[in-house]
N, CA, C and O atoms as a printed pandas DataFrame, in Angstrom:
     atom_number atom_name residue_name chain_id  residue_number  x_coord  y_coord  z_coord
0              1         N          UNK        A               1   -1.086  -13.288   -2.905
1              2        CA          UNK        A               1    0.355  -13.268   -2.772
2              3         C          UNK        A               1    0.759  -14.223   -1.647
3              4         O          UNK        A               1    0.363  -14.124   -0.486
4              5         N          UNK        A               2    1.443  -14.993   -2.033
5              6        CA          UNK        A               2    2.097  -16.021   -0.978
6              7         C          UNK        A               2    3.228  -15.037    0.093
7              8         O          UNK        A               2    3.900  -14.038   -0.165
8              9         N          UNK        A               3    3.050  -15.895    1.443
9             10        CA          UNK        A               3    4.448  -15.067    2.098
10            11         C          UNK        A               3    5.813  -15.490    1.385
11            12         O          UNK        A               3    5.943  -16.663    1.033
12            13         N          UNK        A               4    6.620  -14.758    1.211
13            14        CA          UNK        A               4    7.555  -14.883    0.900
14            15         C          UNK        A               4    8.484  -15.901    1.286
15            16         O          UNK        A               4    9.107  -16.319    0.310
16            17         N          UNK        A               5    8.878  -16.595    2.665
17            18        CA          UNK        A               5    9.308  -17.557    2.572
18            19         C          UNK        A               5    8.789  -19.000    1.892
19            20         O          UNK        A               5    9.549  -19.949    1.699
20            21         N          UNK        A               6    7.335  -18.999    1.556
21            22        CA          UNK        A               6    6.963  -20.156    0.912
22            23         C          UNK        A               6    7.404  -19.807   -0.469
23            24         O          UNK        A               6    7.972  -20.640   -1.176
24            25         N          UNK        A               7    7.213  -18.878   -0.773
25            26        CA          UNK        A               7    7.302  -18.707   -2.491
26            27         C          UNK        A               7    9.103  -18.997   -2.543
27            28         O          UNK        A               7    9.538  -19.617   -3.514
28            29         N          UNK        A               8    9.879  -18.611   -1.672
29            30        CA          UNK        A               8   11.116  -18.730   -1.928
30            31         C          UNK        A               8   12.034  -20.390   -1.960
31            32         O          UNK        A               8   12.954  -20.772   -2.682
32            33         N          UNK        A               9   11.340  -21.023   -0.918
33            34        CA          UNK        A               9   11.080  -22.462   -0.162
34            35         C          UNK        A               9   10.681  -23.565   -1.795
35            36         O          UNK        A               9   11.137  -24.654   -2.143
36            37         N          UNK        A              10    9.485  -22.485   -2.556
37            38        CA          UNK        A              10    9.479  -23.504   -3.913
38            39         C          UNK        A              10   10.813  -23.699   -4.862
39            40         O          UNK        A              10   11.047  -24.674   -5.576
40            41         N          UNK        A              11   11.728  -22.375   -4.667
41            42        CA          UNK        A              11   12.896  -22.867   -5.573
42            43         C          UNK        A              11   14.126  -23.449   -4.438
43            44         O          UNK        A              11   14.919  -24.249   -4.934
44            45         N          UNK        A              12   14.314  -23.125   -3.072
45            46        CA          UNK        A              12   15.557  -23.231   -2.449
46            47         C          UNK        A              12   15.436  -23.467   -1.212
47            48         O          UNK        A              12   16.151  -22.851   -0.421
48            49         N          UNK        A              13   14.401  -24.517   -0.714
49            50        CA          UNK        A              13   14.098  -24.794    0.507
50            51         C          UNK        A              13   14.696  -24.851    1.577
51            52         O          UNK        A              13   14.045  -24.564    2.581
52            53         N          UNK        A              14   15.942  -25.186    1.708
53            54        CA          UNK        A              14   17.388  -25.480    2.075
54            55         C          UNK        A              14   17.589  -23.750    2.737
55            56         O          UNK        A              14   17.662  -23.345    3.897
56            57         N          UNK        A              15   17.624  -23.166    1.665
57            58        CA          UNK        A              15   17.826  -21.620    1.910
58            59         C          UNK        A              15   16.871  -21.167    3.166
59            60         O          UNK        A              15   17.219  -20.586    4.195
60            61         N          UNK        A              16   15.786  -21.533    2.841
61            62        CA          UNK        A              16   14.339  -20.895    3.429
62            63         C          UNK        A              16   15.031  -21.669    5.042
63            64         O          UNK        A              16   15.231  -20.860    5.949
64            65         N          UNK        A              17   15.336  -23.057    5.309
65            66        CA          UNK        A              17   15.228  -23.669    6.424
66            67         C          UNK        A              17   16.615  -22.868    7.252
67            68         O          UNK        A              17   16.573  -22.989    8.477
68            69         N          UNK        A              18   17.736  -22.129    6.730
69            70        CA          UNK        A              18   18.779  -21.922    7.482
70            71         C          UNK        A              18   18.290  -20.276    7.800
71            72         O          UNK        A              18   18.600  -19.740    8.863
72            73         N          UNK        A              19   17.695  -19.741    7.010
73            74        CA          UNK        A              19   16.994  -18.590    7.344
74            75         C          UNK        A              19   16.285  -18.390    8.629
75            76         O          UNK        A              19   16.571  -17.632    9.556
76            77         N          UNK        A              20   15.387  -19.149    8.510
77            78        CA          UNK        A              20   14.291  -19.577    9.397
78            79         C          UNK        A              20   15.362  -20.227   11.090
79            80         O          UNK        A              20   14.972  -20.081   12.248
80            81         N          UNK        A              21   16.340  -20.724   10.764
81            82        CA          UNK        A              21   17.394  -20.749   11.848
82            83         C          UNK        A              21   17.840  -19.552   12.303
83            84         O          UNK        A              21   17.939  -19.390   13.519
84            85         N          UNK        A              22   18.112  -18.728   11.586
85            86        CA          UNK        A              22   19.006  -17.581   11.627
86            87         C          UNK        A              22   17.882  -17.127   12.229
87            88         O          UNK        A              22   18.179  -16.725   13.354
88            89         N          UNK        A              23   16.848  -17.018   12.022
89            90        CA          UNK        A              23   15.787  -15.770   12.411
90            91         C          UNK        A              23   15.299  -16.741   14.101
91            92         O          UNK        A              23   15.399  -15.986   15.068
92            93         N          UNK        A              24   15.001  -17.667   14.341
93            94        CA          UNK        A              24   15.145  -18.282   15.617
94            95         C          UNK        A              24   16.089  -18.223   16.551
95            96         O          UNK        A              24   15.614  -17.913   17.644
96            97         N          UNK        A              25   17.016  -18.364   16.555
97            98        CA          UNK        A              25   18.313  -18.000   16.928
98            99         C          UNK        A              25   18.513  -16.224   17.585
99           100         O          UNK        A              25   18.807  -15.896   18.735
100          101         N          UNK        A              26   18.262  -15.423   16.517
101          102        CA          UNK        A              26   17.885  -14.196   17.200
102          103         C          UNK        A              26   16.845  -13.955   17.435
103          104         O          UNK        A              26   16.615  -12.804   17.062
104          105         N          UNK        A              27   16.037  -14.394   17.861
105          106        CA          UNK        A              27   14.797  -13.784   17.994
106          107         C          UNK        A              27   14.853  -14.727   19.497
107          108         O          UNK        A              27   14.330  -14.315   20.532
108          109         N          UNK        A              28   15.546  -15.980   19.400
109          110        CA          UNK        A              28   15.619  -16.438   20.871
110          111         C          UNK        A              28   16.694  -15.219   21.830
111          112         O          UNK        A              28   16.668  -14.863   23.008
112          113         N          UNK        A              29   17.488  -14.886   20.775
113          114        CA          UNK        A              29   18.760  -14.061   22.037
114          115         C          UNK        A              29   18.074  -13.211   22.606
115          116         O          UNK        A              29   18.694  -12.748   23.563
116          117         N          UNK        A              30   16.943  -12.716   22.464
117          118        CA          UNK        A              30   16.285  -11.556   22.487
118          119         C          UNK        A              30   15.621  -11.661   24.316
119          120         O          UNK        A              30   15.522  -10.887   25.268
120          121         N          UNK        A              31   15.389  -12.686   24.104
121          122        CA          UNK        A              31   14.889  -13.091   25.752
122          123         C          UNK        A              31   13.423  -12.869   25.873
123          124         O          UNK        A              31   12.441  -13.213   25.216
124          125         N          UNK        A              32   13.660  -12.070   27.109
125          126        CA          UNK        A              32   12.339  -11.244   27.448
126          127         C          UNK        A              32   11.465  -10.205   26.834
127          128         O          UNK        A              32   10.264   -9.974   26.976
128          129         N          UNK        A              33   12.556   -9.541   25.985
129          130        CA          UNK        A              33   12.630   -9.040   24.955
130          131         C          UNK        A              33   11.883   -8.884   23.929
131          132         O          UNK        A              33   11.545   -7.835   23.380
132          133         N          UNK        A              34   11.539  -10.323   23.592
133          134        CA          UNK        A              34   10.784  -10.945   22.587
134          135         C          UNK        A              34    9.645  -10.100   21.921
135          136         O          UNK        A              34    9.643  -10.178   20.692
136          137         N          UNK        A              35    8.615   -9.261   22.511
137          138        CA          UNK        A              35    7.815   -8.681   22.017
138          139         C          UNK        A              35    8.301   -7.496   21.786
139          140         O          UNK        A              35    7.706   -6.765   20.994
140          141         N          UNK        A              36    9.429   -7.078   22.402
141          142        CA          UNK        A              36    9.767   -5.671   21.147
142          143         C          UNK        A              36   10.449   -6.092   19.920
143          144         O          UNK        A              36   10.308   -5.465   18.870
144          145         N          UNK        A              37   11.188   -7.140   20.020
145          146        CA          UNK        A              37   11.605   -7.401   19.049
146          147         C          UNK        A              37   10.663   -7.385   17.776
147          148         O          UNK        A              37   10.864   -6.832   16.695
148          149         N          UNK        A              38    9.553   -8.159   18.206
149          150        CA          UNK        A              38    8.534   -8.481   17.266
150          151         C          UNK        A              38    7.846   -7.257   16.647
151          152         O          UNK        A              38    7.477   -7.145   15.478
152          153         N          UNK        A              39    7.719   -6.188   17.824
153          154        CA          UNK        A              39    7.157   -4.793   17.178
154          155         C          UNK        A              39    8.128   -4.341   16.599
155          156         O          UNK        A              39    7.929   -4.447   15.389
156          157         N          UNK        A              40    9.167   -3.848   16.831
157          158        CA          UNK        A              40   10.690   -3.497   15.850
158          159         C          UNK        A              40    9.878   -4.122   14.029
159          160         O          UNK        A              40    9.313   -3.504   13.127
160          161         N          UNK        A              41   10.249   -5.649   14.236
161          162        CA          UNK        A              41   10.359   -6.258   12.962
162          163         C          UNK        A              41    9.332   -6.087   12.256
163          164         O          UNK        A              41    9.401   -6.199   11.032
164          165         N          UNK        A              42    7.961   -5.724   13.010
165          166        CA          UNK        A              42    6.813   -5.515   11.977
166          167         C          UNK        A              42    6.876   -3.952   11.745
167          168         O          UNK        A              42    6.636   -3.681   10.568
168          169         N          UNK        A              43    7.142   -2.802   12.569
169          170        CA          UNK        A              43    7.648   -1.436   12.106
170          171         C          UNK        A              43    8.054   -1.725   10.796
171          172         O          UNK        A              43    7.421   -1.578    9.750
172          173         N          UNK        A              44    9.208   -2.161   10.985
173          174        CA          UNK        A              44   10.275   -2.132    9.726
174          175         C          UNK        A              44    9.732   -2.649    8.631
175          176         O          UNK        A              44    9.955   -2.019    7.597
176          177         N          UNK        A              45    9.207   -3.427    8.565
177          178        CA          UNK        A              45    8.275   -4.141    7.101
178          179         C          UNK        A              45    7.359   -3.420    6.828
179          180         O          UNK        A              45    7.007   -3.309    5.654
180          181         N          UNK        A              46    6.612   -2.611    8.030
181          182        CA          UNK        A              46    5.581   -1.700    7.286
182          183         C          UNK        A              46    6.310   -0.140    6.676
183          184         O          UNK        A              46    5.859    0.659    5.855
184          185         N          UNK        A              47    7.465   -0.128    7.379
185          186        CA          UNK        A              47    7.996    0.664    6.677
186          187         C          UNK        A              47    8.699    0.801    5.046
187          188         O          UNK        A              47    8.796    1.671    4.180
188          189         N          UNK        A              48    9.084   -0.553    5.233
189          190        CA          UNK        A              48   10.157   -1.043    3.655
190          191         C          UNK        A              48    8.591   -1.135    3.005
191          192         O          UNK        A              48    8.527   -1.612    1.871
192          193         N          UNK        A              49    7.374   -0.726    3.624
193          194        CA          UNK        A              49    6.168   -1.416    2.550
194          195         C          UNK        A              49    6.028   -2.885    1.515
195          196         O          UNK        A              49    6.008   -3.137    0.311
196          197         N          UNK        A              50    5.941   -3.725    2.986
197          198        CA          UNK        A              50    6.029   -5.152    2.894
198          199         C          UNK        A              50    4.486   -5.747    2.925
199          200         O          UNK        A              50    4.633   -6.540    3.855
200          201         N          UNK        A              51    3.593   -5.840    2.668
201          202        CA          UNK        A              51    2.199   -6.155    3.019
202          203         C          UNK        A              51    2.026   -7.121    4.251
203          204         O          UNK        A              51    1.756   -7.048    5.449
204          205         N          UNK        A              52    2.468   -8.484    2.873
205          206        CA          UNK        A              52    2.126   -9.839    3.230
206          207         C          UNK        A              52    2.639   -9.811    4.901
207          208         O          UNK        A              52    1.979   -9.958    5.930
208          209         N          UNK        A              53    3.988   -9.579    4.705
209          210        CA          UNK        A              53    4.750  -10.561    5.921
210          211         C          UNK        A              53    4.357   -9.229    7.210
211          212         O          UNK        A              53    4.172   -9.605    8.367
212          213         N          UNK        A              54    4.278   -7.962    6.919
213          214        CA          UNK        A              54    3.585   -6.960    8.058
214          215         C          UNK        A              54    2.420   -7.433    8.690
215          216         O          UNK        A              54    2.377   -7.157    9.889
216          217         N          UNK        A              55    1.365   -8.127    8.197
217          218        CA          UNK        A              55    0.277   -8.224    8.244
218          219         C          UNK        A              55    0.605  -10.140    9.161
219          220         O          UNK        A              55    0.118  -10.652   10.169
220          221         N          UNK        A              56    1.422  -10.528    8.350
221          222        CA          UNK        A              56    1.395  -12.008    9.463
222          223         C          UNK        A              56    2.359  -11.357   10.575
223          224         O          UNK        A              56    2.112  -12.040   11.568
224          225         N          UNK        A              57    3.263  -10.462   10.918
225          226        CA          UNK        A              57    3.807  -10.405   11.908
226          227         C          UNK        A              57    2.737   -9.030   12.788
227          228         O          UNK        A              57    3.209   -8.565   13.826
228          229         N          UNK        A              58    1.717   -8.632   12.415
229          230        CA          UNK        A              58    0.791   -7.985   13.073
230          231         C          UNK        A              58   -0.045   -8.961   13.971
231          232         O          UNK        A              58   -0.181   -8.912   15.194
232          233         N          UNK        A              59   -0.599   -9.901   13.039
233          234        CA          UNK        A              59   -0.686  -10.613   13.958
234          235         C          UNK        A              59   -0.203  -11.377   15.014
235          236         O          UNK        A              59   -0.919  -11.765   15.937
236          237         N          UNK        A              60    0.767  -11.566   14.931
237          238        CA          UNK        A              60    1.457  -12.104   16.065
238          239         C          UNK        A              60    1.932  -11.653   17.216
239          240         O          UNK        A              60    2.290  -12.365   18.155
240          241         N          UNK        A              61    1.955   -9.953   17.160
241          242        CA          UNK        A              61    1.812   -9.193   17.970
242          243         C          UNK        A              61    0.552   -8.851   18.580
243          244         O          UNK        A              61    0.665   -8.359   19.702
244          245         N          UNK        A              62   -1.015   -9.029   17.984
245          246        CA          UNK        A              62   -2.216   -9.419   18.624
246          247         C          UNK        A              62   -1.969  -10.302   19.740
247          248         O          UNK        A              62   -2.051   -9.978   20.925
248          249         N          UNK        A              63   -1.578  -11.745   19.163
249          250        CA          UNK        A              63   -1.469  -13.027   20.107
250          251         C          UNK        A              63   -0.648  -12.779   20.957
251          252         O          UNK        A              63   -0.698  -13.585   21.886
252          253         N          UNK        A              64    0.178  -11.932   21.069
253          254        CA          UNK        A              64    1.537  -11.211   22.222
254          255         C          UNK        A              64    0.401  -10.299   22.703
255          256         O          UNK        A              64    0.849   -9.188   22.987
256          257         N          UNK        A              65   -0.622  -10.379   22.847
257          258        CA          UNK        A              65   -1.439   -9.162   23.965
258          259         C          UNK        A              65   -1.498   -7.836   23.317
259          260         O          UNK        A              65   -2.413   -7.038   23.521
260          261         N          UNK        A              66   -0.248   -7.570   22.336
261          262        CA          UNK        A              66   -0.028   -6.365   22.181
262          263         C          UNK        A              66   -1.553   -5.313   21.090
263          264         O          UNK        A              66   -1.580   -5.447   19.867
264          265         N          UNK        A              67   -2.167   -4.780   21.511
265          266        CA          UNK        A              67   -3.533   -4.285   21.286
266          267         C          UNK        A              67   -3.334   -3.500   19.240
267          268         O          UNK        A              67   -2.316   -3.075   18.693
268          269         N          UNK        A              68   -4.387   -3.588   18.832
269          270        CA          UNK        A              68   -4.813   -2.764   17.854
270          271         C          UNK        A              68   -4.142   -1.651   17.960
271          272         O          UNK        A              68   -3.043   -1.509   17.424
272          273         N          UNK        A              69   -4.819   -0.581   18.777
273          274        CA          UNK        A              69   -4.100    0.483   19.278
274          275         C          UNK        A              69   -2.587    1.065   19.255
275          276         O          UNK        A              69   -1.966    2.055   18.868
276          277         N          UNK        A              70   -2.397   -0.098   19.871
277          278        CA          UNK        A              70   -1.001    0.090   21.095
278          279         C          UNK        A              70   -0.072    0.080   19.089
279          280         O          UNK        A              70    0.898    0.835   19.026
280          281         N          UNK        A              71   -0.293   -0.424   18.223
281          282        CA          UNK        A              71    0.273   -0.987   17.067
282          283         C          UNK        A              71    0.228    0.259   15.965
283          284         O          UNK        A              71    1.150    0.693   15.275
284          285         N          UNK        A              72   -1.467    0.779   16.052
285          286        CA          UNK        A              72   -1.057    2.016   15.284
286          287         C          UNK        A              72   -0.227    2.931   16.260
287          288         O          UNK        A              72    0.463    3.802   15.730
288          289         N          UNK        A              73   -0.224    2.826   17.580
289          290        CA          UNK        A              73    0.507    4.023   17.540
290          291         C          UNK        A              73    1.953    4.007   17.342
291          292         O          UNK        A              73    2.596    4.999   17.001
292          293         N          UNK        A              74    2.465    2.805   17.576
293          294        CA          UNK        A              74    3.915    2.611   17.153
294          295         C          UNK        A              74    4.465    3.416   15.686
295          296         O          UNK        A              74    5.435    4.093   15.346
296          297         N          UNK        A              75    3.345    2.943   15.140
297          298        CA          UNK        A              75    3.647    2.992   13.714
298          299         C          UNK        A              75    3.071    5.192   13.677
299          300         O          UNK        A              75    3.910    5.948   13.186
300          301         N          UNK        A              76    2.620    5.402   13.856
301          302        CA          UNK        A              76    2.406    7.146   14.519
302          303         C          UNK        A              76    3.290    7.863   14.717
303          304         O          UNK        A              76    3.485    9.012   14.322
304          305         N          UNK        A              77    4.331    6.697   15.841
305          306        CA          UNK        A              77    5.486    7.423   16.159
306          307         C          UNK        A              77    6.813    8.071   15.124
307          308         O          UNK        A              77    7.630    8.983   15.253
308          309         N          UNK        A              78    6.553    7.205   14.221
309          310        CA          UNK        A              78    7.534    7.575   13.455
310          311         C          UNK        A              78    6.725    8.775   12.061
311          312         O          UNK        A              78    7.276    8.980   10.979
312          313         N          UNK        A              79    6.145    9.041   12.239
313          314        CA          UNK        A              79    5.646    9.948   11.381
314          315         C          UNK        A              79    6.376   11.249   11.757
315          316         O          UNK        A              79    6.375   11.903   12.800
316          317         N          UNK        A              80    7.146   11.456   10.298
317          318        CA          UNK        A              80    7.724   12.578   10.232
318          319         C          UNK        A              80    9.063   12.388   10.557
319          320         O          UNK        A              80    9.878   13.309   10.623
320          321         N          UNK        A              81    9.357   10.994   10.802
321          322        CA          UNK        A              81   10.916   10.703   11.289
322          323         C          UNK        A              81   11.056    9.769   10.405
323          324         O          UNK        A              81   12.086    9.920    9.748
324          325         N          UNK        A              82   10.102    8.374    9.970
325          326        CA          UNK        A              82   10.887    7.259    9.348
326          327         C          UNK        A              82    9.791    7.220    8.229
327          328         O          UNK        A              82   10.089    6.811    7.106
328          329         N          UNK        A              83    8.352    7.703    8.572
329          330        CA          UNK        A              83    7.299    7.192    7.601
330          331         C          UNK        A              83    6.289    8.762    7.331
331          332         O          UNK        A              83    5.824    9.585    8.119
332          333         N          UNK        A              84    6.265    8.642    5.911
333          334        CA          UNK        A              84    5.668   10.031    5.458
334          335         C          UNK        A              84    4.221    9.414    6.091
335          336         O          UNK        A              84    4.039    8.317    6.620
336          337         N          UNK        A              85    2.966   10.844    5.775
337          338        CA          UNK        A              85    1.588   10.504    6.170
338          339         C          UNK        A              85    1.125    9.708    5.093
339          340         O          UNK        A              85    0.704    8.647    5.554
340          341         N          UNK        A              86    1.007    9.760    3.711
341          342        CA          UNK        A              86    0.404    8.276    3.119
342          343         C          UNK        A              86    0.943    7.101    3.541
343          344         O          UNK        A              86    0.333    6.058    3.773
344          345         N          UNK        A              87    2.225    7.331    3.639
345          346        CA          UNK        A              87    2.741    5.288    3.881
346          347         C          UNK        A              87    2.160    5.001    5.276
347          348         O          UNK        A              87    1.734    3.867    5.493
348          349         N          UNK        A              88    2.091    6.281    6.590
349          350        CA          UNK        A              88    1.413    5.482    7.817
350          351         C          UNK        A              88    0.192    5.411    7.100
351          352         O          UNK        A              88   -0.086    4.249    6.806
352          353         N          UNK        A              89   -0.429    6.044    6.811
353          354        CA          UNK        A              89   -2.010    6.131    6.339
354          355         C          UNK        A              89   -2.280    4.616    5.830
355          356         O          UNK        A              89   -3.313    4.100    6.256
356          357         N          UNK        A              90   -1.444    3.829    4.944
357          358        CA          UNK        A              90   -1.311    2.812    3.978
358          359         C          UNK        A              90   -1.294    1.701    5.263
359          360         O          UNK        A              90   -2.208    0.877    5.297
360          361         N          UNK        A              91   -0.393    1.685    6.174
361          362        CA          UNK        A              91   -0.002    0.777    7.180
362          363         C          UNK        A              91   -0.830    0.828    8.160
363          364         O          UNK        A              91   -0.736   -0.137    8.919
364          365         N          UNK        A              92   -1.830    1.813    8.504
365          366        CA          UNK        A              92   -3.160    1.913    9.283
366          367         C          UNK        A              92   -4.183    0.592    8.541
367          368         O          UNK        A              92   -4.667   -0.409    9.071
368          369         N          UNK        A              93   -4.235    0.970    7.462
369          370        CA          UNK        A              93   -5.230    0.173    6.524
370          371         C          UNK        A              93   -4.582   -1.228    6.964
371          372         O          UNK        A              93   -5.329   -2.064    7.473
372          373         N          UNK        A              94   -3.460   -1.466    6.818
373          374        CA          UNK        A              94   -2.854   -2.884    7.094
374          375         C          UNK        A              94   -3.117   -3.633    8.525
375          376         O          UNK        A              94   -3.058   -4.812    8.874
376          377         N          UNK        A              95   -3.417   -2.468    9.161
377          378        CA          UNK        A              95   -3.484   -2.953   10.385
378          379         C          UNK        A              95   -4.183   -3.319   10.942
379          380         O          UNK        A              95   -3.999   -4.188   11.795
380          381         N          UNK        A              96   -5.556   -2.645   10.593
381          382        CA          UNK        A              96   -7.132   -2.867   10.305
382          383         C          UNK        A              96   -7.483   -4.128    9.655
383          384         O          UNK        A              96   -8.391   -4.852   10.063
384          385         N          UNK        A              97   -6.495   -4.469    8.284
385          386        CA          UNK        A              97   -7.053   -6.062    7.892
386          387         C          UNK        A              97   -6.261   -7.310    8.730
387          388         O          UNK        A              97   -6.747   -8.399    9.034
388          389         N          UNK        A              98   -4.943   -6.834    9.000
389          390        CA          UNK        A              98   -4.448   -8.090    9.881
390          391         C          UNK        A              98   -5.512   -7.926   11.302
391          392         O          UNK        A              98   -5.334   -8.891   12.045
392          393         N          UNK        A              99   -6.176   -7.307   11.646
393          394        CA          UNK        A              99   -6.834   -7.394   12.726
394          395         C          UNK        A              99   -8.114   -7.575   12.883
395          396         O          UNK        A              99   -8.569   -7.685   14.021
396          397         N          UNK        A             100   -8.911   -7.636   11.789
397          398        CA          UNK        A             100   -9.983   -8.454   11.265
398          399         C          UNK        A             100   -9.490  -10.192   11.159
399          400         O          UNK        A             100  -10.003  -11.147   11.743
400          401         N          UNK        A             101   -8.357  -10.183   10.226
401          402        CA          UNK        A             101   -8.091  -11.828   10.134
402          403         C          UNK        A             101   -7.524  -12.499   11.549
403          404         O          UNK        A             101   -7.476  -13.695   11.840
404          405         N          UNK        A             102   -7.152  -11.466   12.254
405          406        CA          UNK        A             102   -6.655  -12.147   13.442
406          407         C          UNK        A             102   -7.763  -12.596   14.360
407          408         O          UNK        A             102   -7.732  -13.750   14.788
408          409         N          UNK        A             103   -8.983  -11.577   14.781
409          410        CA          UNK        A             103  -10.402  -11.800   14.774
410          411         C          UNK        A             103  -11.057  -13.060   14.365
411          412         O          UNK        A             103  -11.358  -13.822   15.283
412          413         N          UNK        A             104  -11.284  -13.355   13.370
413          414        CA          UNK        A             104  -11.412  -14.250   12.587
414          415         C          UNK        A             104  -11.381  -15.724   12.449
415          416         O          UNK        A             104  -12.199  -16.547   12.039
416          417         N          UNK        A             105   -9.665  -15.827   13.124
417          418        CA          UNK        A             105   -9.011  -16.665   13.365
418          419         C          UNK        A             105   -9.375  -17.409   14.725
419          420         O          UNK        A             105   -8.706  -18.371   15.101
């Protein structure tokens, strides 16, 4: 499965590039910020049960220092508030392979 902005980029590239603004833009307002932001945005994708793009923004929270650990437990926290026990269970597993490929890398 391609990430989604490439697969989208093959019909409407244009689209993909003002996106990709939009998402720079806030993610700059954010400041110091920056790494919660980044945990926020990968929560939320593992929540909407997003694979691809959870798993590239897992990693990027590796390269932000932010630990294996420190990631499932985010995702822990919301058990029983935002995420039943299979979907964390599902997003554990995710977290485990973005953190092999980040390894890897």
């Amino acid at each position: 499965m391609k990430a989604s902005t490439i697969r989208v980029a093959e019909v409407n590239a244009a689209a993909v590039e003002r996106y990709k603004e939009m998402r720079s833009v806030l993610m700059a307002a954010s400041g110091d910020d920056r790494t919660m932001c980044e945990i926020v945005v990968t929560s939320q994708l593992g929540l909407l049960g997003h694979e691809v793009p959870f798993k590239l923004h897992a990693k990027r929270l590796f390269e932000l220092s932010i630990s294996k650990q420190q990631l499932q437990n985010v995702i822990l926290a919301g058990v029983g508030v935002t995420f039943v026990l299979p979907q964390a269970a599902l997003v554990l597993d995710w977290i485990d392979e973005a953190y092999q490929q980040y390894q890897q890398s």
